[in-house]
C-alpha positions as CSV (number, residue, x, y, z in Angstrom):
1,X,9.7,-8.4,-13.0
2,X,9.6,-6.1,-10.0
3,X,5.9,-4.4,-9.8
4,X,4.8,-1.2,-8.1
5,X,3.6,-0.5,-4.3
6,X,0.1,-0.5,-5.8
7,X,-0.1,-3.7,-7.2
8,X,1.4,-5.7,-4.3
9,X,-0.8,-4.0,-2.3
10,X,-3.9,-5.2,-4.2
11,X,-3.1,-8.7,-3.5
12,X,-3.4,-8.2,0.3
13,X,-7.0,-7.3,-0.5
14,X,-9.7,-9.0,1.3
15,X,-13.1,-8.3,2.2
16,X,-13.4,-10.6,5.3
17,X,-9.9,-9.9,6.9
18,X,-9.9,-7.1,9.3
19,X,-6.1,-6.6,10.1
20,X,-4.8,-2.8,9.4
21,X,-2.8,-3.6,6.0
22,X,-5.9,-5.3,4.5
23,X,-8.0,-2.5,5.2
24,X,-5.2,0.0,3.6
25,X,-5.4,-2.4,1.0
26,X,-9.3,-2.6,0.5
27,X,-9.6,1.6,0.9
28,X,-6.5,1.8,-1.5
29,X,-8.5,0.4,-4.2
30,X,-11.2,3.1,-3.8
31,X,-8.5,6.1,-4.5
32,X,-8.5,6.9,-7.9
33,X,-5.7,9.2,-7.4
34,X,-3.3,6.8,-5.4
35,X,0.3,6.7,-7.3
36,X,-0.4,3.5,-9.1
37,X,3.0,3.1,-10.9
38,X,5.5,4.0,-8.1
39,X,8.1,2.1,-6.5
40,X,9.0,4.9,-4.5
41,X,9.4,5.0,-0.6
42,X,9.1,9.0,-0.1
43,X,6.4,10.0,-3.3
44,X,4.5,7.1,-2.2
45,X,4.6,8.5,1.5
46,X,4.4,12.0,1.3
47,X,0.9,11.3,-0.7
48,X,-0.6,9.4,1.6
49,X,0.6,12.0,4.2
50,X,-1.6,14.7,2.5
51,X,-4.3,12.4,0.9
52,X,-4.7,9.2,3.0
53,X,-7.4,9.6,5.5
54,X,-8.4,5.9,5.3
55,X,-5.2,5.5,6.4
56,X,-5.3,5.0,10.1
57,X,-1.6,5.4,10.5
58,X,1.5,6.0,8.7
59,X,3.2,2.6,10.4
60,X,0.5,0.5,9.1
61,X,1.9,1.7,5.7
62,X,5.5,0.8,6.8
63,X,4.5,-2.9,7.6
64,X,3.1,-3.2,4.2
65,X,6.1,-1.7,3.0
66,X,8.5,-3.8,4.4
67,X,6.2,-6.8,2.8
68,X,6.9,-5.0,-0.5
69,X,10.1,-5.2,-0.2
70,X,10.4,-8.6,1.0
71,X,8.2,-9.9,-1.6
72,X,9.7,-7.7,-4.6
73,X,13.4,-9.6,-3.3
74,X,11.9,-12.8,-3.9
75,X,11.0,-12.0,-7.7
């Protein structure tokens, strides 16, 4: 079963890691208004464009991304 952006990205949580996607991943959990049930590339995007300031750059959400994608293949 394919799953959403969201929970992928929960299981690249980690509180002692300090590498870019695990700290999207950590602040990620925090927003309670992050599009939880999309699969989509652009909505996923254009909201963290406008609402991700823990983000500290858009390519750090393309490399977890393109692990998305990878890992949603696999399944």
């Amino acid at each position: 079963m394919r799953r959403s952006f969201y929970q992928y990205l929960m299981t690249e949580r980690d509180p002692h890691k300090k590498d870019a996607v695990t700290e999207f991943a950590n602040a990620a959990e925090s927003d309670d208004t992050f599009p939880k049930q999309s699969e989509d590339y652009h909505e996923i995007s254009q909201y963290l464009e406008m609402n991700g300031n823990y983000l500290s750059s858009m390519t750090v959400f393309d490399e977890a991304w393109n692990k998305y994608t990878e890992k949603n293949e696999e399944l």
